[in-house]
C-alpha positions as CSV (number, residue, x, y, z in Angstrom):
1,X,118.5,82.7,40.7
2,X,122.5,83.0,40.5
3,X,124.0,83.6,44.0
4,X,127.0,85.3,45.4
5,X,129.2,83.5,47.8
6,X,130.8,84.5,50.5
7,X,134.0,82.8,52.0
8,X,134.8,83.4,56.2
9,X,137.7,82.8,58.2
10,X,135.8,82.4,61.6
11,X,136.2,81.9,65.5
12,X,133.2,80.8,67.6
13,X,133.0,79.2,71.4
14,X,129.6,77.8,69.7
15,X,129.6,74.5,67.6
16,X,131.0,75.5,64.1
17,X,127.6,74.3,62.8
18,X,125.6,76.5,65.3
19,X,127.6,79.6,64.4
20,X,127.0,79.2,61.0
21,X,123.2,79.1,61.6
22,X,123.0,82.5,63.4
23,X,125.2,84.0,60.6
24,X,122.7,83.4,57.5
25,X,119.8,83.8,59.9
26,X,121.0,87.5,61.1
27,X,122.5,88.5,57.5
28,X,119.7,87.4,55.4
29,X,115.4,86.8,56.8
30,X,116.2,86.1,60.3
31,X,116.8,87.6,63.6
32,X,117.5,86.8,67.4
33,X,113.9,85.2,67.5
34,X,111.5,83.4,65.4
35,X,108.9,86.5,63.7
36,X,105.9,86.2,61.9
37,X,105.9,86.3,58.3
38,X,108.8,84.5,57.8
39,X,107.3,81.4,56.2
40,X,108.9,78.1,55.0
41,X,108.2,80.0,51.5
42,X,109.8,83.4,52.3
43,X,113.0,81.2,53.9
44,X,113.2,79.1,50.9
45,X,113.6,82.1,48.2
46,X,115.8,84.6,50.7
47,X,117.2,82.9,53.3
48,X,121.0,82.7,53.4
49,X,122.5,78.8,53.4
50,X,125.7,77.5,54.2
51,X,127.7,75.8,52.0
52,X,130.9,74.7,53.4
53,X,132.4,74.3,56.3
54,X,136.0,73.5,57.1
55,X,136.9,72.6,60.5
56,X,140.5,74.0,61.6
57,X,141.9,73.7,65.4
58,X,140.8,75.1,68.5
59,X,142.4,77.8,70.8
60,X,142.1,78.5,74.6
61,X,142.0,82.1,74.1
62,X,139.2,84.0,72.1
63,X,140.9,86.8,69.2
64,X,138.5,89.7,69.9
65,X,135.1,89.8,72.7
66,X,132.4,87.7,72.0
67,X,130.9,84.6,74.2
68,X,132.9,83.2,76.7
69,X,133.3,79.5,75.8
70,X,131.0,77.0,77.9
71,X,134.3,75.0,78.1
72,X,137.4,75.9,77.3
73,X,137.5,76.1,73.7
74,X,137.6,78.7,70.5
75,X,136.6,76.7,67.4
76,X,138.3,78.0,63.5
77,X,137.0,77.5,60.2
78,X,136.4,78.4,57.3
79,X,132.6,78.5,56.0
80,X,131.1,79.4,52.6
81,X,127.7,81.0,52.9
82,X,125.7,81.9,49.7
83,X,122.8,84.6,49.1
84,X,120.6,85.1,46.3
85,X,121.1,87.5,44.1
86,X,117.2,88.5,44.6
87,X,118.4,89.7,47.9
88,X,120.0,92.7,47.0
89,X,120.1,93.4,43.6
90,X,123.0,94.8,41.7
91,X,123.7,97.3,44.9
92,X,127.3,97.0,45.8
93,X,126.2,99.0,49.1
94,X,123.8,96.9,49.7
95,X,125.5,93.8,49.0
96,X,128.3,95.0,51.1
97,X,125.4,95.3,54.0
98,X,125.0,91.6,53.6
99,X,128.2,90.0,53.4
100,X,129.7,92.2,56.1
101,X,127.1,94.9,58.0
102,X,125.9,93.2,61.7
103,X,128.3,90.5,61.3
104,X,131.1,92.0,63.3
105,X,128.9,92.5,66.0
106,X,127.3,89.4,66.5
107,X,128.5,87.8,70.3
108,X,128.3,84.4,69.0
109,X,131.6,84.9,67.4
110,X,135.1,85.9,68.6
111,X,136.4,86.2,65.3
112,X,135.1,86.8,61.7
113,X,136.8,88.0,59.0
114,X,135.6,88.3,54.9
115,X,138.4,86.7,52.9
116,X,136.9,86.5,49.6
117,X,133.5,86.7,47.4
118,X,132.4,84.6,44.3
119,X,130.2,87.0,41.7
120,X,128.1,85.3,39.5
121,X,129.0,86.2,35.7
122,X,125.7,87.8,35.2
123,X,127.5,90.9,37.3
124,X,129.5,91.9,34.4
125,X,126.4,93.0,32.8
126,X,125.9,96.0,35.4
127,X,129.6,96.8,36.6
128,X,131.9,97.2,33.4
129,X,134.7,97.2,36.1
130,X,138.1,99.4,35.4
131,X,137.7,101.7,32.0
132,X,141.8,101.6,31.6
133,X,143.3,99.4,33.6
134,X,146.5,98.1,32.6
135,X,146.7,98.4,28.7
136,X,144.9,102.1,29.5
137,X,147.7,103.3,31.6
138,X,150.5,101.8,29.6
139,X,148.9,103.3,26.6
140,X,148.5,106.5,28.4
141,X,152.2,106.6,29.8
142,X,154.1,104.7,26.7
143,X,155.6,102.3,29.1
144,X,155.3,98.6,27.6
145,X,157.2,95.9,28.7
146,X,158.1,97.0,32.5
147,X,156.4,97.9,35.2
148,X,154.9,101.9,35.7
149,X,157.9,103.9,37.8
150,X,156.0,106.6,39.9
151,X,156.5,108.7,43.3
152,X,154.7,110.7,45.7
153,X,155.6,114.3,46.0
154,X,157.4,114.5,49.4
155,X,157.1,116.5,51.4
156,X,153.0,115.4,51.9
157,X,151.8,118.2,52.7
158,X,153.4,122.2,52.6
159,X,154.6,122.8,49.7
160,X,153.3,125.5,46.7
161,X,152.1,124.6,43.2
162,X,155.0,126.2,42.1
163,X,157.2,123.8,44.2
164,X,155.6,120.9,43.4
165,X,155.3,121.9,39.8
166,X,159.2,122.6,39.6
167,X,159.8,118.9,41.3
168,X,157.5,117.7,38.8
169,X,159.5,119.5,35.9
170,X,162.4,117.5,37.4
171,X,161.2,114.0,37.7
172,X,159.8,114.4,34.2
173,X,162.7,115.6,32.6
174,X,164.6,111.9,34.6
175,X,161.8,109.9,32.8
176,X,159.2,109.2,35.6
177,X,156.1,107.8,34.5
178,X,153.4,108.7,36.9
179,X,153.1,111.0,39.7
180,X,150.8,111.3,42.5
181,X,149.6,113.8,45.3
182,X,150.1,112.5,48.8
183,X,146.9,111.4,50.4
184,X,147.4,114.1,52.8
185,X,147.2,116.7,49.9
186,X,143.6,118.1,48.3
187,X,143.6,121.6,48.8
188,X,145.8,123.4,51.4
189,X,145.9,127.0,52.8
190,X,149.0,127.4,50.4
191,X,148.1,125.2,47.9
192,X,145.0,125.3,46.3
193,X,143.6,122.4,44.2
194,X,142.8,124.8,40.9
195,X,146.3,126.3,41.4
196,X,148.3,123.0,41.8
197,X,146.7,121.5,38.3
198,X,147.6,124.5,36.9
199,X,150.7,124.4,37.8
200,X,151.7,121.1,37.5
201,X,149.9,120.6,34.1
202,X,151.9,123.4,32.5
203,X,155.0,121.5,33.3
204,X,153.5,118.2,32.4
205,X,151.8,119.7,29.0
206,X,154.9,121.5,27.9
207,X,157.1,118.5,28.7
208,X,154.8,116.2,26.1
209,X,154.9,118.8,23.6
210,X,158.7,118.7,23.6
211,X,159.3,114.8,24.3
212,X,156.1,113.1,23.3
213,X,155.5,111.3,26.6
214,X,153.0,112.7,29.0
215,X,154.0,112.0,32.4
216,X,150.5,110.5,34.4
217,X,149.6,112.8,37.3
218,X,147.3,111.3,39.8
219,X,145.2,114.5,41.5
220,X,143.9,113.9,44.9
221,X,139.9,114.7,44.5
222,X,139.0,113.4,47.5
223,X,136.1,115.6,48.8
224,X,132.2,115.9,48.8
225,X,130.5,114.2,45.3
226,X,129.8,117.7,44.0
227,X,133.5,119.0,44.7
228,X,134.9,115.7,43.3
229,X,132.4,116.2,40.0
230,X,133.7,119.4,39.6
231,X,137.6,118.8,40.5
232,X,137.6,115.9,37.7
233,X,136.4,118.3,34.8
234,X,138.8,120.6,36.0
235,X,141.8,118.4,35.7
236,X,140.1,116.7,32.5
237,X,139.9,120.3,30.9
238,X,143.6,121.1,31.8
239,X,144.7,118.2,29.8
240,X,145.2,115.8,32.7
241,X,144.8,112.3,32.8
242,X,144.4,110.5,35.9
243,X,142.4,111.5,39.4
244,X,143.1,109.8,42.4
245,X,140.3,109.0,45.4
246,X,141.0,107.8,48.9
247,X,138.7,104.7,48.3
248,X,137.7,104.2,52.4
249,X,137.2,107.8,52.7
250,X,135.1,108.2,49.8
251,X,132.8,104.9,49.8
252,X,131.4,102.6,47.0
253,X,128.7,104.6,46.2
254,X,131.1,108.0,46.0
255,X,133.9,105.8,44.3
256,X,131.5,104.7,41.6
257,X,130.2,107.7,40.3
258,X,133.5,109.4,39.5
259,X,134.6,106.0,37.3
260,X,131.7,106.0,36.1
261,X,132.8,109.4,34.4
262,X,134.8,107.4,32.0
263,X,137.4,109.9,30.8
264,X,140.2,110.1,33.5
265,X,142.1,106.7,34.8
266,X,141.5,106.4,39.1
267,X,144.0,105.5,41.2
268,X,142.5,104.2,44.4
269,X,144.6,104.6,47.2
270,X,143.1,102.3,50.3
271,X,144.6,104.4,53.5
272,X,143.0,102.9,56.2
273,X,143.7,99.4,55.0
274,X,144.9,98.9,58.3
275,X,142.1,99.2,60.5
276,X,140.1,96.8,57.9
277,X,142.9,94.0,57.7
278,X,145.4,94.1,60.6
279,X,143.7,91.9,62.8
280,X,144.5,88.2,61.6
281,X,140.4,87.1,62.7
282,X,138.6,90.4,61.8
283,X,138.1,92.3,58.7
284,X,138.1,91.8,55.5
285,X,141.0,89.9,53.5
286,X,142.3,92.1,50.1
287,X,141.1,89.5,47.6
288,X,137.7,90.3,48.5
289,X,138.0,94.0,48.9
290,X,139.5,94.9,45.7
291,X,137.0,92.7,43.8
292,X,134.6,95.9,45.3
293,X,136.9,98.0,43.9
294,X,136.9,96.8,40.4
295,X,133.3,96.7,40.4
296,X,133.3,100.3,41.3
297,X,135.5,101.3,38.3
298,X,139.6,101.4,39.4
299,X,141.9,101.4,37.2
300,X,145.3,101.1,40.1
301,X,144.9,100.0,43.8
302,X,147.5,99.9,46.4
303,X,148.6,96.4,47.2
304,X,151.9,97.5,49.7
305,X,155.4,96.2,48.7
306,X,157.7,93.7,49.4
307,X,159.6,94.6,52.8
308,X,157.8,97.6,53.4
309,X,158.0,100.2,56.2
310,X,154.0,98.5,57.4
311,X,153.1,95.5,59.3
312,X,152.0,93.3,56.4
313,X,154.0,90.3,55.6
314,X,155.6,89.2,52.1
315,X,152.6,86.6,51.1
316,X,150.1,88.9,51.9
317,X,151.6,91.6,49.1
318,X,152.0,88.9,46.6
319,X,148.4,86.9,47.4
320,X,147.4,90.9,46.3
321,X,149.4,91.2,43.3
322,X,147.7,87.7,42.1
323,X,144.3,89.0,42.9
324,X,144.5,91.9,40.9
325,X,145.5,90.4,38.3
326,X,143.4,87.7,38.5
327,X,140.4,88.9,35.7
328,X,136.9,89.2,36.8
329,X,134.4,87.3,35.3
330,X,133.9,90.4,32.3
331,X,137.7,89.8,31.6
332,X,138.9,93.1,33.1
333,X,142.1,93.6,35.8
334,X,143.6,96.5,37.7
335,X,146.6,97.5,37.4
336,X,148.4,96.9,41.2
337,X,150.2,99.9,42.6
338,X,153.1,98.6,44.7
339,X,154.4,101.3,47.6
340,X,155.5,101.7,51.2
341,X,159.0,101.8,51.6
342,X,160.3,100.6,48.5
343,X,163.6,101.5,46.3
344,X,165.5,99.5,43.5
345,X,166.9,97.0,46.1
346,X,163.1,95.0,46.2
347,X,162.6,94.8,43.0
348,X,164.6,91.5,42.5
349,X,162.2,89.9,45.4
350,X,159.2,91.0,43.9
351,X,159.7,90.0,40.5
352,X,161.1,86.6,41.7
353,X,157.8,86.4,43.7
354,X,155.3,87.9,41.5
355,X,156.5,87.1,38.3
356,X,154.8,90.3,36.6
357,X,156.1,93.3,35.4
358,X,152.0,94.4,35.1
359,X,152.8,96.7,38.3
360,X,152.9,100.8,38.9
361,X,156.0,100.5,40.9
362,X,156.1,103.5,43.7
363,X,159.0,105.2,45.8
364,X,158.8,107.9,47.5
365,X,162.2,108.5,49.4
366,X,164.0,105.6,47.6
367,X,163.5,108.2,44.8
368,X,163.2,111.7,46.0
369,X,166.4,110.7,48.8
370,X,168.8,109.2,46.6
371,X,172.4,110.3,46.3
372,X,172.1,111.6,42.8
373,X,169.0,113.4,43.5
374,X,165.4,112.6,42.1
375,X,167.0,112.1,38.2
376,X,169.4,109.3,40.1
377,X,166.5,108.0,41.8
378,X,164.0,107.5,38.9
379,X,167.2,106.1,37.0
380,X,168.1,103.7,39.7
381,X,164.3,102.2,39.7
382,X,164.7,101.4,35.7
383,X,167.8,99.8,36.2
384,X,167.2,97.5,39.5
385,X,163.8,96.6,37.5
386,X,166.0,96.0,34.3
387,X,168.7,93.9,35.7
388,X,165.7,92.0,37.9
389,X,163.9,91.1,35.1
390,X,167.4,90.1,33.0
391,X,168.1,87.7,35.6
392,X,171.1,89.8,37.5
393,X,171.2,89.4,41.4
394,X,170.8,92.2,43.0
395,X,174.5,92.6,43.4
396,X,175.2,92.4,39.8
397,X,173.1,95.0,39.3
398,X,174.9,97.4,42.0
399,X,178.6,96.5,40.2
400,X,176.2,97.1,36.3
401,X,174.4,100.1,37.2
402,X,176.2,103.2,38.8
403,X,173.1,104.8,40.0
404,X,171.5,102.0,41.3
405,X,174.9,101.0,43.0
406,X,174.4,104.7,44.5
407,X,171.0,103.4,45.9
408,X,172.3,100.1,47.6
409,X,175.1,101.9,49.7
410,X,172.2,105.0,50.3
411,X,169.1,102.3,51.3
412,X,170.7,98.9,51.2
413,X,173.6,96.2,51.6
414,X,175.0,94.5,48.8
C-alpha cells in the first residue's frame, strides 16, 4: 500500500531513537503498554515506522514541558515517519488525527512540530484540490500578467451595507480587483449578511455592466454548515463570485463541503495562524498546512507579507509563497493571498524574493489611508508593482509615479 509521510522538527530528553519509537507506537497500533491483539501480523500491516532521522544539536533548556532530562540535555532532529494509507483512508480528519492528534501531548517530547507531509499521487483521485485557483481568479477578475490588487473594508466591523457598498463603488471605480469582508464581519446588528450582498452586489453588478470588469468580492460565510450552505447560494444567486471561510474556525470537514460546491472561488483566510505556528518547536509549519487546504478545495490562502505588522520573519512568507505554488501531485496550486501591513513600498522586496507575480496582493490601510484617498491607494499598488516588476528601485518608482511617491512620504522613506 502507498503511504503518507510525515516530516517532524522535534525535541526529546530521550535518545532521538527512543522518541521516535513512542511516536509511531502512540499515533498508529500502539499505546503506553504492550495489549493483546496486537500481533507481529497486525504491526506489520498498520504500525507506523520511522524513516529518517537527522540528528541536530543539543540544548540545556527544554522549548515547552515534557520530561526532565536524565542529564542535562534536550536532543533536535528531524524524523520522517510514514503510515499506510490503509490506516485511515482518504479522511483528511482522520489523517490529520494521525499525523498530529496525541502527539502534542506526549511527555516524552519537549518539542514537536509538523513541518511538512508527502501524499502519495493516488490522493488526487479523491481530493480534486482548488476548482479556480490561479487561472480561475485571473479569469474571473481580467487581471493577467500582475499580481491580484485587493483590500479589506476598514473599518472591520460597524459599518452599514450601504457604507460599505458606497466604499465599494469607490474602490471599483479606482480599478481594485478583489475585495473582501474583514474576518471580524458575518452578520452584525447593523449589518446583515443578506443586506450587505445586496448592497454590495448592486454596486459591483452595475459597475461590470458599465466597464466589463467584475470586481471579486470575497463574503465572509463563516457560520454553522447549514448557514454557510445557505449564505453561498445566496451570494451565488446575486451574481457574486467568491465566498470567504475562516479556515481554523470552520475545520476540514466544514471547509470541504462548501468547495466542494464548485461554483464560487474560496478565499481561506487562516486567523489563528498564530497559535498553530508561533512557537519555533510546536505546531505545525505552513507547507504542511496549506497542502490540507488544497485538499479541501481553496482557491487563495493567506501567506502574510513581507515586513508585516506580525511576528513572522521574511523567509517564513517566502518559504509560503513557494509552497503554494508548488503543484500537488494532481497539478493544481492556490493562488497566495499576501497581507498584514503591506503598501506599494514592499512590493520591490517581495518580487525580488519571490519572483512571482501569481499573488492577490492585499492592503488595507496602505490603501484605504493614503493621501489621495482609496483611488490614490489602489493606483499606488499598480504602480509600485509595475515599476517592481520593470526593474525600478523603489526610489525610482517614488520620483516615476506621483501617487506612489504620495505613498512613500505617507508609509515609507525613500
Amino acid at each position: 500500500m502507498e503511504r503518507v509521510t510525515g516530516r517532524y522538527y522535534i525535541e526529546t530528553p530521550l535518545a532521538v531513537e527512543k522518541a521516535a519509537q513512542v511516536l509511531v507506537g502512540e499515533q498508529s497500533s500502539g499505546t503506553f503498554v504492550a495489549v493483546p491483539g496486537e500481533t507481529e501480523e497486525l504491526k506489520s500491516r498498520f504500525a507506523a515506522r520511522v524513516e529518517s532521522i537527522e540528528l541536530l544539536e543539543s540544548v540545556t533548556e527544554p522549548a515547552i514541558p515534557g520530561l526532565k532530562a536524565n542529564g542535562s540535555l534536550y536532543h533536535r532532529a528531524n524524523i520522517e515517519v510514514s503510515w499506510s494509507v490503509e490506516n485511515f483512508g482518504y479522511n483528511l480528519p482522520t489523517l490529520i488525527s494521525t499525523l498530529q492528534g496525541n502527539l502534542y501531548e506526549l511527555t516524552q517530547f519537549t518539542g514537536l512540530k509538523l513541518m511538512d507531509i508527502q501524499l502519495p499521487d493516488n490522493f488526487s483521485n479523491y481530493y480534486r484540490g482548488p476548482k479556480f485557483g490561479i487561472e480561475g481568479c485571473r479569469t474571473l477578475t481580467g487581471v493577467q500578467g500582475r499580481p491580484l490588487i485587493g483590500t479589506i473594508i476598514k473599518p472591520s466591523i460597524g459599518l452599514t451595507p450601504q457604507q460599505t457598498a458606497g466604499l465599494v463603488k469607490t474602490l471599483a471605480e479606482a480599478g481594485i480587483d478583489f475585495v473582501k469582508d474583514d474576518e471580524l464581519m458575518s452578520s452584525s446588528a447593523n449589518s446583515g449578511f443578506e443586506d450587505r450582498v445586496d448592497a454590495i452586489m448592486q454596486v459591483i453588478n452595475a459597475h461590470a455592466d458599465k466597464t466589463g470588469k467584475k470586481v471579486m468580492y470575497a463574503f465572509n460565510i463563516s457560520d454553522e454548515l447549514d448557514s454557510m450552505l445557505r449564505r453561498y447560494e445566496y451570494i451565488l444567486n446575486a451574481g457574486g463570485t467568491c465566498a470567504m471561510l475562516s479556515l481554523n474556525s470552520v475545520g476540514l470537514s466544514g471547509v470541504k463541503k462548501i468547495c466542494d460546491q464548485g461554483a464560487l472561488v474560496i478565499h481561506g483566510h487562516r486567523n489563528g495562524w498564530g497559535m498553530l505556528n508561533r512557537h519555533p518547536l510546536l505546531g505545525i509549519e505552513f507547507p504542511a498546512y496549506q497542502k490540507l487546504w488544497r485538499l479541501s478545495g481553496v482557491d487563495q490562502i493567506h501567506v502574510n507579507g513581507i515586513q508585516n505588522k506580525f511576528w513572522e520573519s521574511d523567509d517564513s512568507v517566502v518559504r509560503s509563497i513557494e509552497a503554494c505554488l508548488k503543484p500537488l501531485t494532481n497539478g493544481t496550486t492556490v493562488l497566495p493571498v499576501v497581507s498584514s501591513g503591506q503598501w506599494g513600498g514592499q512590493a520591490f522586496e517581495t518580487y525580488r524574493r519571490a519572483q512571482t507575480v501569481d499573488l492577490l496582493y492585499m492592503a488595507g490601510g496602505g490603501i484605504m489611508a493614503h493621501p489621495d484617498g482609496p483611488t490614490g491607494g489602489v493606483i499606488a499598488l499598480q504602480q509600485a508593482w509595475k515599476g517592481a516588476v520593470e526593474g525600478l528601485t523603489l526610489e525610482q518608482a517614488a520620483l516615476q509615479y506621483p501617487e506612489f511617491g504620495n505613498s512613500v512620504k505617507k508609509f515609507g522613506k525613500a
